[in-house]
C-alpha positions in Angstrom: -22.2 16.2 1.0 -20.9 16.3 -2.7 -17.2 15.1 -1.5 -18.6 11.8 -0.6 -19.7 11.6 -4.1 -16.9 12.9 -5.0 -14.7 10.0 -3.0 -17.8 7.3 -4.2 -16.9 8.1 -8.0 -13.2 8.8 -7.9 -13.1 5.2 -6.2 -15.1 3.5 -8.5 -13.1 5.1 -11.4 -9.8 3.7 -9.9 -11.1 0.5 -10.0 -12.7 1.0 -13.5 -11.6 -0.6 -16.9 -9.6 2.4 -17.8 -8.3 3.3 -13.9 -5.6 3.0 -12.4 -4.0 -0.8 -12.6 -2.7 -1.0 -9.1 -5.7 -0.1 -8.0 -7.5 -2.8 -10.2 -5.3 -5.7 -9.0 -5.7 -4.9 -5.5 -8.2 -7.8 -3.2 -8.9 -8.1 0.2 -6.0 -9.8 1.2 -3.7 -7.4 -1.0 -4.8 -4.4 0.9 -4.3 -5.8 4.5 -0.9 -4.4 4.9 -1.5 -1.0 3.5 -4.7 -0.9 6.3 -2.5 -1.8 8.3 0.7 0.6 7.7 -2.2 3.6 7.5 -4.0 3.1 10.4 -1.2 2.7 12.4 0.5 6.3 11.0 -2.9 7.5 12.6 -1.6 7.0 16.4 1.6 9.1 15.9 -0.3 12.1 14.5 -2.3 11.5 17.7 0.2 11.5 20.2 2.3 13.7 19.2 -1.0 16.5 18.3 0.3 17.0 14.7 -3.1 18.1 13.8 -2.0 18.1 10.1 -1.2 14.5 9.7 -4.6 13.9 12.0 -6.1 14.9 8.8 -3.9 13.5 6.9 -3.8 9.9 7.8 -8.0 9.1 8.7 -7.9 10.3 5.5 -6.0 7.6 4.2 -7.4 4.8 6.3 -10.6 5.8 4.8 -9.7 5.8 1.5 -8.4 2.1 2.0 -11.8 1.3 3.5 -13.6 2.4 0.4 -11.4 0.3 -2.0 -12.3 -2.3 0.5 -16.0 -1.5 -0.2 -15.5 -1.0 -3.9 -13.9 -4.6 -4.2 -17.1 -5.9 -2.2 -19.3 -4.0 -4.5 -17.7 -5.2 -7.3 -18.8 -9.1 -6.4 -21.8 -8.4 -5.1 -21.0 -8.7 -1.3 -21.6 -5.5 0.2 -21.4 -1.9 -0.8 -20.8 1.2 0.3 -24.7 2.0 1.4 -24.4 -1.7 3.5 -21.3 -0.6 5.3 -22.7 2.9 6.3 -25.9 1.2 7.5 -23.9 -0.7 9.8 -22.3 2.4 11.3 -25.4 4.3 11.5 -27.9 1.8 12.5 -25.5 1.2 15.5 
């Protein structure tokens, strides 16, 4: 459980004051092509069973997801909590 921490505070940090700037200028609409570009490297690793790029790439598409989330957080949308509410409460 403490990697999702982990992932919640390295995140946050990125998009912090002193984080990365990339990762501070990044919006919504920036992100849509990287989302894009990741989650389609998933399908590869799929077909072809490269079982290390499987863990690989989810792990990128996540990782998008939870800048998405930061961003959201960040204007007082939606957060991280709201988002896994919606998957679990499915």
């Amino acid at each position: 459980m403490y990697k999702y921490q982990d992932l919640i505070n390295i995140t946050a940090k990125l998009r912090s004051e002193g984080g990365c700037p990339w990762d501070r200028a990044q919006t919504h609409e920036s992100l849509k092509p990287y989302l894009a570009e990741e989650a389609g490297e998933v399908l590869p690793a799929i077909d072809s069973k490269d079982m290390e790029n499987l863990c690989e790439e989810p792990g990128d598409v996540l990782f998008t997801g939870m800048i998405h989330s930061q961003i959201a957080a960040e204007a007082g949308d939606v957060n991280l909590e709201d988002v896994l509410d919606g998957i679990c409460d499915q």
